[in-house]
N, C-alpha and C positions, 0 to 999 in steps of 0.2 A: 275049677274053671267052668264056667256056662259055657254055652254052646253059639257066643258072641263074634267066632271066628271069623273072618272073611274068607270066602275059598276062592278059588280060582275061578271057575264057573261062576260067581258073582260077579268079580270083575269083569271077567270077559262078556255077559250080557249086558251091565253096564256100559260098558266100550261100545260097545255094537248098538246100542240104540241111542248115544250121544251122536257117533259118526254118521250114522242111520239118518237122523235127524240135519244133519248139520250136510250128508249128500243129496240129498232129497230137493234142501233149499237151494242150495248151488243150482243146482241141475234147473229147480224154477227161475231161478233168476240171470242168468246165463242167455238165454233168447233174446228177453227186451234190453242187457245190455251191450251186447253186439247188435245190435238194432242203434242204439243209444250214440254208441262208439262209431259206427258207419257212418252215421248222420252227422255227427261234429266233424267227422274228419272232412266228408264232402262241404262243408258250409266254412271250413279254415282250408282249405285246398281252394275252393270259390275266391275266396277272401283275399288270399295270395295271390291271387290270377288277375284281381283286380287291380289290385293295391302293385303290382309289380306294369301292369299295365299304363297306369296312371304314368308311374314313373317314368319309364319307355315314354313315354309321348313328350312327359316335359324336357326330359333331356335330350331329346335327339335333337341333332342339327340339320337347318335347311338351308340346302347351296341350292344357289339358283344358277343357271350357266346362258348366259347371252351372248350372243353372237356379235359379230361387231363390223 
């Protein structure tokens, strides 16, 4: 047999600079999108206020009351 083994301590630096890698980008990319995601949410909350508005207006009823 050669010395083609895999030991344990291979794996686990393998592991460790896969996760390494893959927390690192998280961790960059995490700020712009909470940035990302506040912004849609305020511009479809906007949207709604509008859009619910609108409707409020066309649907209400106007009583007039005159005296007689």
């Amino acid at each position: 047999m050669s010395d083609d083994r895999v030991t344990r301590e291979d794996l686990e630096s393998e592991i460790r600079s896969t996760f390494g890698e893959a927390t690192g980008r998280a961790d960059e990319a995490r700020i712009p999108l909470l940035a990302a995601a506040v912004v849609v949410g305020a511009l479809l909350l906007g949207a709604a206020y509008l859009v619910g508005r609108r409707i409020g207006q066309r649907s209400t009823t106007t009583v007039e009351i005159r005296r007689i």
